[in-house]
ZAROMI-813282 format. One record per residue: residue number from 1; x, y, z of N, C-alpha, C in turn. Coordinates in steps of 0.02 Angstrom, whole numbers. Atoms other than C-alpha are relative to their C-alpha. Layout:
! residues N
{pagu NUM; {X; Y; Z}; {X; Y; Z}; {X; Y; Z}},
...
END
This chain:
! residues 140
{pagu 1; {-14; 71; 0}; {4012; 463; -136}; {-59; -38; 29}},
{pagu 2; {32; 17; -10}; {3899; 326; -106}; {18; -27; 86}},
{pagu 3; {2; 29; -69}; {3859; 256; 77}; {34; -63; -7}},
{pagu 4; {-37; 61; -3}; {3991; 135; 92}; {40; -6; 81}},
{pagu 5; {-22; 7; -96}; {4056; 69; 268}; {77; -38; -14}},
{pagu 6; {-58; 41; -14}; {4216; -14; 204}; {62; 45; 7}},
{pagu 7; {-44; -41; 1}; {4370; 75; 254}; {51; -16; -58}},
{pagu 8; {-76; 10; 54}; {4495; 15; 129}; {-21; 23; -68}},
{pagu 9; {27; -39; 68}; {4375; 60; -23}; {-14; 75; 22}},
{pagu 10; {2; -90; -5}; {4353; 237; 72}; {84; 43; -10}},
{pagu 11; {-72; -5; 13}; {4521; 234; 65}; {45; 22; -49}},
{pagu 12; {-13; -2; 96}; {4566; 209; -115}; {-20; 30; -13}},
{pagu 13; {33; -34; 41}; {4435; 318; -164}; {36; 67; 18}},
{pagu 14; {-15; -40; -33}; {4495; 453; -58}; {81; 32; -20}},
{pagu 15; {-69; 32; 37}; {4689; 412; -129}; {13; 44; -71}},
{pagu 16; {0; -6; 64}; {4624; 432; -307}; {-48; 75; -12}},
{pagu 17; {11; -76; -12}; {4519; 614; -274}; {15; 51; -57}},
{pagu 18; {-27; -60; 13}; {4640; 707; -358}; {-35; -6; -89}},
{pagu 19; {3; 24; 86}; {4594; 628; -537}; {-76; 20; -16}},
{pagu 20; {44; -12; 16}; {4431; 696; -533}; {-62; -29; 74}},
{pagu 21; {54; 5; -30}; {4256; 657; -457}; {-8; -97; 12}},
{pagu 22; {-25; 73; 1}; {4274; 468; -399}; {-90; -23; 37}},
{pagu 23; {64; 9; -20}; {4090; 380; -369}; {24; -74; -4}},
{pagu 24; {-28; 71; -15}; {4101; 202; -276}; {-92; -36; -13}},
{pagu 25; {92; 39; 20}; {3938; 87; -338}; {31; -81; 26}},
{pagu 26; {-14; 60; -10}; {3938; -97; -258}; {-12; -47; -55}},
{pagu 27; {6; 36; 48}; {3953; -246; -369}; {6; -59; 31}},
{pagu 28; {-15; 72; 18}; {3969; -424; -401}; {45; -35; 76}},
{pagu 29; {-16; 14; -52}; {4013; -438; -203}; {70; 44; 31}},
{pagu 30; {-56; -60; 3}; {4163; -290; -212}; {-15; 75; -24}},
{pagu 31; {50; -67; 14}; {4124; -119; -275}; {54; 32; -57}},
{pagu 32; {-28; -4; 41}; {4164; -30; -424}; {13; 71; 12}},
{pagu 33; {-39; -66; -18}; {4271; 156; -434}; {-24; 23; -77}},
{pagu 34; {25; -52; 79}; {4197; 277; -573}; {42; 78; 16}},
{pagu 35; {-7; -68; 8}; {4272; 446; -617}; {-2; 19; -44}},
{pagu 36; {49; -54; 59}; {4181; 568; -692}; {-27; -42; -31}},
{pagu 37; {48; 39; 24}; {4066; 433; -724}; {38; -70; -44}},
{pagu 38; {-22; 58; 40}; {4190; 318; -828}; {31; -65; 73}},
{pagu 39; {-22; 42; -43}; {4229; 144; -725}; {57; -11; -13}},
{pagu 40; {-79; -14; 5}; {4410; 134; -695}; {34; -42; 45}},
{pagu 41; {-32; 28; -40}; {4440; 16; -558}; {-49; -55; 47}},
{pagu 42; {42; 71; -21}; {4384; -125; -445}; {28; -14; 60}},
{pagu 43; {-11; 17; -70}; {4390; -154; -249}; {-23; -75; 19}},
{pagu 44; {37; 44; -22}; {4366; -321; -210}; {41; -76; 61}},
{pagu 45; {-65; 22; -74}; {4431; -416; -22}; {46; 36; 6}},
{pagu 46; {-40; -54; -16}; {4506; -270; 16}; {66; 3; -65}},
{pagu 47; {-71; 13; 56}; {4623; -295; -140}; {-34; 70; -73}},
{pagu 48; {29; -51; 19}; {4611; -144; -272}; {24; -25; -71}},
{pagu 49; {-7; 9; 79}; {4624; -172; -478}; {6; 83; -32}},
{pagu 50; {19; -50; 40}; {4634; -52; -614}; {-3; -19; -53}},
{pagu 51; {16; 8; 82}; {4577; -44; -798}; {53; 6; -22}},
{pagu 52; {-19; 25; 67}; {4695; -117; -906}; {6; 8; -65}},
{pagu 53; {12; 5; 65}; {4715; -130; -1102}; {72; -4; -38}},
{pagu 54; {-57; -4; 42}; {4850; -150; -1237}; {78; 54; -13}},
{pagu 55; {-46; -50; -5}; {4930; 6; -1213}; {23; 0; 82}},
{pagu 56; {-26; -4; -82}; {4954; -28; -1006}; {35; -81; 5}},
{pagu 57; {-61; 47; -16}; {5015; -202; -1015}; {33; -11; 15}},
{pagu 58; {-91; 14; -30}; {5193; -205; -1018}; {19; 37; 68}},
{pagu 59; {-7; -36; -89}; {5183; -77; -876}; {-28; -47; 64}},
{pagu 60; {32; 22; -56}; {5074; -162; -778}; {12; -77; 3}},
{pagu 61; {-22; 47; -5}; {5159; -333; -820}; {65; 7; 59}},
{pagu 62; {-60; 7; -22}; {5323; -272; -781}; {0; 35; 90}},
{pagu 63; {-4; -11; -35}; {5273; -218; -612}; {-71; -73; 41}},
{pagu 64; {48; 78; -16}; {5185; -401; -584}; {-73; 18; 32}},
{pagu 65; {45; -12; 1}; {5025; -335; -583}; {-60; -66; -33}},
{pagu 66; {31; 83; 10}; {4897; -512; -578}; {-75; 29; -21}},
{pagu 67; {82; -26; 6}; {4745; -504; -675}; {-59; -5; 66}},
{pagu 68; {49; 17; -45}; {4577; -491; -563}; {-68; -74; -35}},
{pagu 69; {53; 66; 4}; {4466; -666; -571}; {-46; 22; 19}},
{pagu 70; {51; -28; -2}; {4300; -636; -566}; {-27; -72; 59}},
{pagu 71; {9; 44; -18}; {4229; -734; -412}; {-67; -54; -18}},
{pagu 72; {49; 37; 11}; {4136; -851; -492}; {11; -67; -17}},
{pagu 73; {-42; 70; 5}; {4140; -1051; -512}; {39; -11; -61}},
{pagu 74; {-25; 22; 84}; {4218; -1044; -684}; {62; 63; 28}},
{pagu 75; {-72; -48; 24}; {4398; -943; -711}; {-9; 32; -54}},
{pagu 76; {6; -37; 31}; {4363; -796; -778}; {32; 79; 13}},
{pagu 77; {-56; -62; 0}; {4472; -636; -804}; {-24; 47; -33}},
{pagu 78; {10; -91; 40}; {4447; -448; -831}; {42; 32; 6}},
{pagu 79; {-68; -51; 19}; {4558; -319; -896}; {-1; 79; 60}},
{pagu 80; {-14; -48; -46}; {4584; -243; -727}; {43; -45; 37}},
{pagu 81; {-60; 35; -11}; {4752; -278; -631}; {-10; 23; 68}},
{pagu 82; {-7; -25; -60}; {4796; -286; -441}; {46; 49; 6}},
{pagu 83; {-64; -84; -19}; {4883; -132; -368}; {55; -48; 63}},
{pagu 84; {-58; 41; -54}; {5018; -196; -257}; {-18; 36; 66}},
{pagu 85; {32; -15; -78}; {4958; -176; -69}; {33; 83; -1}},
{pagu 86; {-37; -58; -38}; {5116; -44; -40}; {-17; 61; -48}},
{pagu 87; {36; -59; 63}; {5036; 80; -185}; {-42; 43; 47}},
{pagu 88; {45; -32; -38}; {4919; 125; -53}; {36; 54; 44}},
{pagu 89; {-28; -43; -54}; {5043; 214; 66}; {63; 60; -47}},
{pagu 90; {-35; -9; 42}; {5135; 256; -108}; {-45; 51; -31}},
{pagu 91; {39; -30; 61}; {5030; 401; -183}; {19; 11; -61}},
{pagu 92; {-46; -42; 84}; {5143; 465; -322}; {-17; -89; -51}},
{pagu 93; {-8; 58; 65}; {5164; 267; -402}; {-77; -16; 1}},
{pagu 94; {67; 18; 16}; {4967; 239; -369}; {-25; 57; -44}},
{pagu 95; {34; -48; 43}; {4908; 396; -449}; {50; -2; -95}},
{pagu 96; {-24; -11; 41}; {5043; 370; -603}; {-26; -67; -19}},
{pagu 97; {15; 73; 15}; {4974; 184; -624}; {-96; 33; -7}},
{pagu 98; {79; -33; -29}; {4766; 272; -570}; {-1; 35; -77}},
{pagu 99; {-4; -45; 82}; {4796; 407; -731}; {12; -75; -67}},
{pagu 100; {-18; 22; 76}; {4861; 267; -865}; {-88; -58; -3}},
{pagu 101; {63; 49; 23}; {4694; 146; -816}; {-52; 40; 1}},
{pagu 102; {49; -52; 18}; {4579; 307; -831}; {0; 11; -57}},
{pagu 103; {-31; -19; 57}; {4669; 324; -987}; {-49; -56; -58}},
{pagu 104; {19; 65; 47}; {4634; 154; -1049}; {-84; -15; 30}},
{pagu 105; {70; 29; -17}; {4448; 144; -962}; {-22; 56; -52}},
{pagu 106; {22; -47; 62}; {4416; 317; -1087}; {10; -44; -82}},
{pagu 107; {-2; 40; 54}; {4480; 209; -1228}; {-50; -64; 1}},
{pagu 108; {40; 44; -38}; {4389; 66; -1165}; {-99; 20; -37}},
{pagu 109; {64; -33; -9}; {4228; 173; -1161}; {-17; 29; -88}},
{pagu 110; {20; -22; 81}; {4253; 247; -1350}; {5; -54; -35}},
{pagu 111; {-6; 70; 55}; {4278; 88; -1432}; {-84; -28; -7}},
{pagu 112; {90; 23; -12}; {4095; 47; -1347}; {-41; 34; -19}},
{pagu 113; {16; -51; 22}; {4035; 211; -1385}; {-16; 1; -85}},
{pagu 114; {18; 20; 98}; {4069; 189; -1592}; {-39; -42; 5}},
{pagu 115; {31; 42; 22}; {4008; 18; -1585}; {-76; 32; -10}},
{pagu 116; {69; -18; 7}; {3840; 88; -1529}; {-34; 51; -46}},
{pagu 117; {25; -48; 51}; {3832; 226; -1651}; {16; -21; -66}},
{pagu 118; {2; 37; 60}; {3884; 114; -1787}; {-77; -18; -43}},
{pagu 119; {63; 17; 42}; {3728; 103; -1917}; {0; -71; -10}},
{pagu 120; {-5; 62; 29}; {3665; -80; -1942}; {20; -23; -62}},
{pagu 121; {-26; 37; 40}; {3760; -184; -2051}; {-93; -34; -91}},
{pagu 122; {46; 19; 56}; {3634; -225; -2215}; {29; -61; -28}},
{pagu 123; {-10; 58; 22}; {3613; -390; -2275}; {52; -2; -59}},
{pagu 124; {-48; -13; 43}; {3761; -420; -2403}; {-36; -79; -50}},
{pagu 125; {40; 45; 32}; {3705; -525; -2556}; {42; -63; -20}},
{pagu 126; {-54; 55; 1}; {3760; -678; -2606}; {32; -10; -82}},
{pagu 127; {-25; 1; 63}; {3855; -670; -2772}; {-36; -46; -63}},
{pagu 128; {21; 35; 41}; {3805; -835; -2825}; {-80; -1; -11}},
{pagu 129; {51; -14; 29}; {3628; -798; -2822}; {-37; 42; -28}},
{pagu 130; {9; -47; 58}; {3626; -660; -2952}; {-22; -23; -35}},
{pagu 131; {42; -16; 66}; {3488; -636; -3059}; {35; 12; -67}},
{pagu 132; {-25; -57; 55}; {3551; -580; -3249}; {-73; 21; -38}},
{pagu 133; {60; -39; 57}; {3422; -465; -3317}; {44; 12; -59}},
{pagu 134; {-39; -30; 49}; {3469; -442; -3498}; {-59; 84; -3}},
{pagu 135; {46; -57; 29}; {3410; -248; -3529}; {-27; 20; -71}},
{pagu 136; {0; 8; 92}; {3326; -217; -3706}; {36; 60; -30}},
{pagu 137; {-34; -46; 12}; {3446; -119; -3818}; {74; -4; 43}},
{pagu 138; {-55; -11; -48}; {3592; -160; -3689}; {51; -72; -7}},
{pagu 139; {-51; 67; 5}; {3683; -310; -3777}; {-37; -61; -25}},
{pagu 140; {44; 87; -6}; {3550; -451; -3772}; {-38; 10; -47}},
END
């Protein structure tokens, strides 16, 4: 793990262990939670997020899970959700909530993954400015 002095992100990281190899990198004034290299979560004022997506929603709605705002002067939101303080003293419901946004940060990560191995797109022509060659012998 990286040299970090905050107890509540040694905390979390320490929490989440079991799910693999957990690496804490500072960020955007909070610090970010990687395992096995994929980013999966988000520490920031002692308050803890996790990765999100279409398939964690309703879970992570129905347990009023508030998106994280990005602190910056504009309102802006990323698809990582707060953990509810008492999760922390709760291992079983943090690690069953920890697994589904590892889940969705791997999905997350292959969606980005294709894009980049996607071959560039080739100019597509424009219908209406078709040439007609007549060929000789071929009608004309």
């Amino acid at each position: 793990m990286a040299s970090v002095d905050n107890e509540f992100v040694l905390t979390f990281a320490e929490i989440l262990a079991p799910l693999g190899a957990i690496r804490i990198k500072r960020m955007f004034g909070g610090f970010g939670l990687y395992c096995d290299g994929v980013f999966f979560a988000i520490v920031a004022d002692d308050v803890a997020y996790l990765k999100g997506d279409e398939q964690t929603r309703k879970a992570y709605d129905d347990m009023g899970m508030a998106p994280f705002v990005v602190p910056s002067g504009r309102a802006q939101t990323l698809s990582y959700f707060e953990v509810p303080g008492e999760w922390i003293e709760d291992g079983d419901q943090l690690m069953t909530f920890a697994h589904m946004a590892l889940g969705a940060a791997h999905r997350a990560r292959a969606i980005k993954d294709g894009r980049a191995q996607r071959p560039p797109k080739t100019a597509k022509r424009n219908p209406s400015n078709k040439s007609t060659v007549k060929l000789p012998g071929k009608g004309g």
